[in-house]
TIPARO-35841 format. One line per 4 residues: number of its first residue (from 1); their letters; for each residue x, y, z of C-alpha. Coordinates in Angstrom, 2 decimals. Layout:
<atoms>
NUM = a = X Y Z; ...
</atoms>
This chain:
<atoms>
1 = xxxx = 0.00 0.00 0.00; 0.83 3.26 -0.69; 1.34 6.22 1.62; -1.69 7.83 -0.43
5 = xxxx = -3.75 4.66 0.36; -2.75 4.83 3.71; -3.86 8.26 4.80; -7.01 7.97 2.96
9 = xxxx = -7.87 4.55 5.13; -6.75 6.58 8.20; -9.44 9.80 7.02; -11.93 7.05 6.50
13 = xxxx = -11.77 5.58 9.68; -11.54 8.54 11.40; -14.58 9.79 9.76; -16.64 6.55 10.59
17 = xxxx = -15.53 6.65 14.23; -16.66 9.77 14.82; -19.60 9.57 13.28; -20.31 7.23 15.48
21 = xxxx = -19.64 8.79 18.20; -21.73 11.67 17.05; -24.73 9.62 16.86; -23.86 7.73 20.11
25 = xxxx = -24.22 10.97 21.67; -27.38 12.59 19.79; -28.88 9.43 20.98; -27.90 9.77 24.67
29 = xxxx = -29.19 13.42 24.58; -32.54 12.57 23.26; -32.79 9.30 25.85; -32.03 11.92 28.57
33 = xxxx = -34.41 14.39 27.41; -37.19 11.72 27.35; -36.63 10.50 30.69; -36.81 14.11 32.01
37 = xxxx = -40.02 14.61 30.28; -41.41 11.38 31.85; -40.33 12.17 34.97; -41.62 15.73 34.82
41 = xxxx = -45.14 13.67 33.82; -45.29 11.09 36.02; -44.29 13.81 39.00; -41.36 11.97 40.18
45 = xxxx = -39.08 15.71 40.21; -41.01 16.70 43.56; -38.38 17.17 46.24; -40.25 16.75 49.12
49 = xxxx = -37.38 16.97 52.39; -37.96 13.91 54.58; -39.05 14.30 58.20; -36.01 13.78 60.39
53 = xxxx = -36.94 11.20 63.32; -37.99 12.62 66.35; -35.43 13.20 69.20; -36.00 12.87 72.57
57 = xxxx = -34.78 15.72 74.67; -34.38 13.26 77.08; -30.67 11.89 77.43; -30.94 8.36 78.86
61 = xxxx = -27.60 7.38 80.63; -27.08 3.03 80.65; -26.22 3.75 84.95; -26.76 0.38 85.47
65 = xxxx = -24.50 -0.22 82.70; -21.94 2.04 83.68; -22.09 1.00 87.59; -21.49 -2.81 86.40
69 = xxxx = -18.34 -2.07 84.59; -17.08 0.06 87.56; -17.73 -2.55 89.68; -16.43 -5.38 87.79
73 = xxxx = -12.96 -3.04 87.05; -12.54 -2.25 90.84; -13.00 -5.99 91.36; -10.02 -6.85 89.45
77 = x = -7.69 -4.85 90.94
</atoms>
């Protein structure tokens, strides 16, 4: 092969591939724009905060726990 035959196999490829990658793309903006609009239907693109769990005001201590392991520590000494 030529250099001449070369360079045009190289433009030719390049070409192709990025075509392809132009249409890859066109179809990945048009999937994305039609899963916005479905979302947008089906009301899915509400952002409603959730509720944070109620917290007792309340601290509860373990004593009992606590007093145990005092205990059993002074006991080993």
């Amino acid at each position: 092969m030529t250099t001449t035959e070369l360079l045009g196999q190289a433009a030719w490829v390049m070409i192709f591939g990025m075509a392809i990658v132009f249409i890859f793309l066109t179809i990945l903006i048009w999937a994305i724009n039609l899963s916005s609009k479905v979302i947008k239907l089906l009301g899915l693109d509400k952002n409603e905060p959730a509720k944070p769990a109620p917290v007792s005001k309340k601290k509860e201590v373990p004593v009992a726990a606590i007093t145990a392991a005092v205990n059993n520590y002074r006991k080993k000494d």
